[in-house]
FITOR-751955 format. One record per residue (C-alpha): residue number from 1; x, y, z. Coordinates in nm, 3 decimals, decimal comma. Each point is the difference from the previous one (the first is absolute). Layout:
BEGIN
{NUM; {X; Y; Z}}
...
This chain:
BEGIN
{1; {9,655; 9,866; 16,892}}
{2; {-0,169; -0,209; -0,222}}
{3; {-0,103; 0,120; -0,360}}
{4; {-0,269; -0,191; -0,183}}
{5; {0,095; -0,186; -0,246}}
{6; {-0,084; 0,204; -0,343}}
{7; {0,036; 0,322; 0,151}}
{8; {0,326; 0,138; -0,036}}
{9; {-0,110; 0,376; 0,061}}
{10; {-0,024; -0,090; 0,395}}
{11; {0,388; 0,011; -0,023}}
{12; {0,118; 0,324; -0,143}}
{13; {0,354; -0,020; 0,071}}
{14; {0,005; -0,310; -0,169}}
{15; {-0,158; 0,082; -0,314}}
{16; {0,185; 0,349; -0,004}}
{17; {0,271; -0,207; -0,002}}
{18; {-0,112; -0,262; -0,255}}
{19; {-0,108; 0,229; -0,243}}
{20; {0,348; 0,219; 0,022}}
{21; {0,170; -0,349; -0,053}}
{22; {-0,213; -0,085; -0,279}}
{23; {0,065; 0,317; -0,176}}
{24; {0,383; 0,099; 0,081}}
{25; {0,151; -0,372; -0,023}}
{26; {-0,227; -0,252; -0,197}}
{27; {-0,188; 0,177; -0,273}}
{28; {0,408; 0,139; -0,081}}
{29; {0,205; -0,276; 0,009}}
{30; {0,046; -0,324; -0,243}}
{31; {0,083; -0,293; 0,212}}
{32; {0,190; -0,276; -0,206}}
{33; {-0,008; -0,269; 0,335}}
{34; {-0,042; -0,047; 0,339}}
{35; {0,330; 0,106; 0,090}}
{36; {0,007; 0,314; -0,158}}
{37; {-0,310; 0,115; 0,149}}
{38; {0,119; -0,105; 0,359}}
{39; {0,308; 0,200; -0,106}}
{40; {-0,206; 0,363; -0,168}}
{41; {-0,260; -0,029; 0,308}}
{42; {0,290; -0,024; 0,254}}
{43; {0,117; 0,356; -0,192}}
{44; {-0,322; 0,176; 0,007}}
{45; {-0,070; -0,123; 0,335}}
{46; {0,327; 0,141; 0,197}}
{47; {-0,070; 0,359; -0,248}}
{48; {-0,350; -0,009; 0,111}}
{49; {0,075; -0,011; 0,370}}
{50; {0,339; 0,174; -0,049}}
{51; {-0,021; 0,324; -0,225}}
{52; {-0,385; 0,076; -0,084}}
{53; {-0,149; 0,233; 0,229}}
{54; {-0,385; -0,129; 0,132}}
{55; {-0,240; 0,172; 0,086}}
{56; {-0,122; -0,149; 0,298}}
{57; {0,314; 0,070; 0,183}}
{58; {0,009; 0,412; -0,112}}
{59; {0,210; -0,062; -0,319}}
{60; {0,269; -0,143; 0,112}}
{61; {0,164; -0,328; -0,080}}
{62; {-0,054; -0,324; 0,224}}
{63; {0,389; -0,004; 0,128}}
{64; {-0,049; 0,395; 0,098}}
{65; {-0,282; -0,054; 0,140}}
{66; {0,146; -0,309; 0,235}}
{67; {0,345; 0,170; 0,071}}
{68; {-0,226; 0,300; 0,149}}
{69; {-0,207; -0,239; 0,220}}
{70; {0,339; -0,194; 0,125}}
{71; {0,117; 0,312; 0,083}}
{72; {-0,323; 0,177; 0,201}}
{73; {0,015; -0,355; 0,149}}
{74; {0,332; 0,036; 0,133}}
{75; {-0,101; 0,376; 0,173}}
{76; {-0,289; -0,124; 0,124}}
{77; {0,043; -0,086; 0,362}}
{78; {-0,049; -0,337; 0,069}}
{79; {-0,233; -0,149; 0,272}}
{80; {0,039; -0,337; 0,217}}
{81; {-0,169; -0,201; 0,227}}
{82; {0,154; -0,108; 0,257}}
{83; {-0,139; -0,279; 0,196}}
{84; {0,096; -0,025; 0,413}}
{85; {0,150; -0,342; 0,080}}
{86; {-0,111; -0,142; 0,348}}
C-alpha cells in the first residue's frame, strides 16, 4: 500500500513500532561506534521479538506466538489439487 510521503500515521504498525524503538533502545543507550550499535541493536532486537509479550498478538511473545501457529498448522488438514493427466 502506498503511504504518502509525510504521513507516517497511515502506517500504524510502523510507527507503533518506531516510537517503542525510539523509546526502549535509542533514547537509553550511549553508542561509542558503529559497531557497537550493530552489536546493542542486534540484543534488543532478538529480546524484543524473543521475551516481550505484544499486544497485538494477545500478550504473548513473537516465538510463542509462531510455535502456536506451526503447530495449528501441522493439525490442520491439508488440501491439494490434483490435476488429471491425459
Amino acid at each position: 500500500m502506498y503511504i504518502e510521503p509525510g504521513a507516517p500515521w497511515e502506517n500504524g504498525y510502523a510507527e507503533s513500532f518506531n516510537s517503542r524503538f525510539r523509546d526502549e533502545f535509542l533514547a537509553v543507550e550511549v553508542f561509542e561506534n558503529l559497531g557497537t550499535a550493530r552489536r546493542l541493536t542486534v540484543v534488543w532486537k532478538e529480546d524484543y521479538n524473543g521475551q516481550c509479550p505484544h499486544s497485538s498478538l494477545g500478550y504473548v511473545t513473537p516465538a510463542e506466538f509462531a510455535s502456536r501457529c506451526a503447530v495449528s498448522n501441522r493439525a490442520a488438514p491439508s488440501f491439494q489439487l490434483h490435476s488429471e493427466i491425459t
